[in-house]
C-alpha positions as CSV (number, residue, x, y, z in Angstrom):
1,X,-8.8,10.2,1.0
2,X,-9.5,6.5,1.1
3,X,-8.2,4.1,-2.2
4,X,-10.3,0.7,-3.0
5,X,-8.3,-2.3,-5.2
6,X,-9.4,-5.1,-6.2
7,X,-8.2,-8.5,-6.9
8,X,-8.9,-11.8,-7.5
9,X,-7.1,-14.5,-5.3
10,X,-4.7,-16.9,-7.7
11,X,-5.0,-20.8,-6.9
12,X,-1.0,-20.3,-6.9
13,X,-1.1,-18.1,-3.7
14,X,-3.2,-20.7,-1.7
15,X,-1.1,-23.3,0.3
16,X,-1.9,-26.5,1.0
17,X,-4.6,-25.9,3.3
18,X,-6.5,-23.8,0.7
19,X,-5.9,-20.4,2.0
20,X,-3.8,-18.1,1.0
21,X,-0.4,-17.7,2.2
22,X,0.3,-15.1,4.8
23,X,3.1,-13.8,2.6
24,X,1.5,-12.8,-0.1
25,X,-1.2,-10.3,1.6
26,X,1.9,-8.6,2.0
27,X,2.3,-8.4,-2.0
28,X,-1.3,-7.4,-2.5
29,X,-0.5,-4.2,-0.2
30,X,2.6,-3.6,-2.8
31,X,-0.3,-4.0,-5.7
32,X,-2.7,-2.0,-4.5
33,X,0.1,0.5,-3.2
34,X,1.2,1.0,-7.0
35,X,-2.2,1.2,-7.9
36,X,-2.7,4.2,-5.5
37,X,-0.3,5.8,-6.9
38,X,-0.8,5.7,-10.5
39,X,-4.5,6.9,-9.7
40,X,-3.0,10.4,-7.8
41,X,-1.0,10.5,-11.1
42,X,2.3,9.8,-9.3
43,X,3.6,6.3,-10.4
44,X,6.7,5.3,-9.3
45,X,8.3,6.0,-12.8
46,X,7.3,9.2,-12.6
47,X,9.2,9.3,-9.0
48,X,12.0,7.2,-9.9
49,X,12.3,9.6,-13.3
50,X,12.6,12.5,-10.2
51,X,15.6,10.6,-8.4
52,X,12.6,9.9,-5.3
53,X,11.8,6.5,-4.0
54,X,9.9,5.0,-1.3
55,X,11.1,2.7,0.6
56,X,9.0,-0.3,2.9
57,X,10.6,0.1,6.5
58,X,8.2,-1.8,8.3
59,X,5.2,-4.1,7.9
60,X,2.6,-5.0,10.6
61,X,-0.6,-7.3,9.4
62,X,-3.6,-8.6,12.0
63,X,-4.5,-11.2,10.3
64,X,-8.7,-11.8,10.9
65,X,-9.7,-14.6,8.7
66,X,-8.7,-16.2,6.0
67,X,-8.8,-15.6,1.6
68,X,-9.2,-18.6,-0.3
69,X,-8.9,-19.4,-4.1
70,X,-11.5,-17.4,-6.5
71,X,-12.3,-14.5,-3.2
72,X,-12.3,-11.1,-4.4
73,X,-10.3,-9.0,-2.2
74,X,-10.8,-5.2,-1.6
75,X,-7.8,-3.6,-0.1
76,X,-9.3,0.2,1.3
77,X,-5.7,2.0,1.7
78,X,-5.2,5.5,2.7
79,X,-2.4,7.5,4.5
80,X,-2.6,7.7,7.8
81,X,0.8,9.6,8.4
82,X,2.8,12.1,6.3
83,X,5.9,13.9,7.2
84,X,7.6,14.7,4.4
85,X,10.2,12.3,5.5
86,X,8.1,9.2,6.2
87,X,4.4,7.8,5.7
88,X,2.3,5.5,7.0
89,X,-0.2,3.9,5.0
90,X,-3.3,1.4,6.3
91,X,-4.4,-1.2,4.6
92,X,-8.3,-2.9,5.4
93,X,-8.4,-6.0,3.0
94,X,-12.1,-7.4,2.8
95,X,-14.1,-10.2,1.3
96,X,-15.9,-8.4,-1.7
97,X,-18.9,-10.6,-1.5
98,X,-19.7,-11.0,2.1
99,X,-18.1,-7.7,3.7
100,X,-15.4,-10.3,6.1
101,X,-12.4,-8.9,7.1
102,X,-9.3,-10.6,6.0
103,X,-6.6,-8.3,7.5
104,X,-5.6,-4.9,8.8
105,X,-2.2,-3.7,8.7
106,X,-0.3,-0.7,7.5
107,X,3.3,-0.3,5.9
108,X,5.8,2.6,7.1
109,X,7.9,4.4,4.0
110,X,10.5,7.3,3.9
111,X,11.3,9.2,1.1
112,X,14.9,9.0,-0.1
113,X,16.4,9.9,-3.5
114,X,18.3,8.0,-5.5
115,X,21.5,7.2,-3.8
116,X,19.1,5.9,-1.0
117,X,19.3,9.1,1.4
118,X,16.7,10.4,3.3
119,X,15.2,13.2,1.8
120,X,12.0,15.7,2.7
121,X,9.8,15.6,0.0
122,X,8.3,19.3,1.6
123,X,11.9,20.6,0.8
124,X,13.0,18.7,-2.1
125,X,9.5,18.1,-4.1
126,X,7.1,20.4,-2.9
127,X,4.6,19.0,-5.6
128,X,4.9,15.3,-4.8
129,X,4.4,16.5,-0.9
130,X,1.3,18.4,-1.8
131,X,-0.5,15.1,-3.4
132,X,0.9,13.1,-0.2
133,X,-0.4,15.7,2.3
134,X,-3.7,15.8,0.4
135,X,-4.1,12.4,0.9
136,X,-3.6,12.3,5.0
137,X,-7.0,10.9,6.8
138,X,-8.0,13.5,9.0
């Protein structure tokens, strides 16, 4: 099951060429990624207040064309992989107005509690790994 956030590109995230700087598409995953979440009814308070977080281990962005100040971005997210351990969730960032891609990527997570250890969410929170494995693209 596919997410869609949107945003509006701040003149403070544009560099001097104009364009947004490739280090903040990265926040704009984080955004929408909170977002996500509180729309399944699982924000990270309610995880944190259940000792779970959810780590970033990796980032990997394709960056197709440039955002400039004033684009609306829709970021299309959805989990792609789901362990119980780890996730993997993809990311399509578009131009709201003309349909232009502006970057694919995807983030990797685990699942850890909170002294940081890995933990399986199928083991340890069989109700937060429900919502997560209903949300796997099939």
């Amino acid at each position: 099951m596919s997410y869609i956030f949107e945003r509006t590109v701040n003149y403070y995230e544009t560099d001097k060429m104009g364009v947004v700087h490739h280090s903040n598409y990265i926040r704009y995953m984080e955004e929408a990624r909170c977002e996500w979440l509180e729309s399944i009814e699982m924000p990270f308070s309610v995880l944190e207040e259940n000792h779970i977080t959810i780590p970033v281990i990796g980032v990997s962005c394709n960056y197709k064309y440039h955002a400039t100040f004033g684009d609306t971005i829709l970021i299309k997210m959805f989990c792609k992989e789901y362990s119980g351990v780890r996730m993997t969730v993809g990311y399509e960032m578009t131009d709201k107005e003309t349909g232009k891609i502006f970057l694919t990527g995807e983030t990797k997570h685990c699942f850890t509690n909170s002294t940081l250890k890995p933990i399986n969410l199928k083991k340890s929170a069989p109700e937060f790994s429900n919502k997560f494995q209903n949300l796997l693209e099939n």
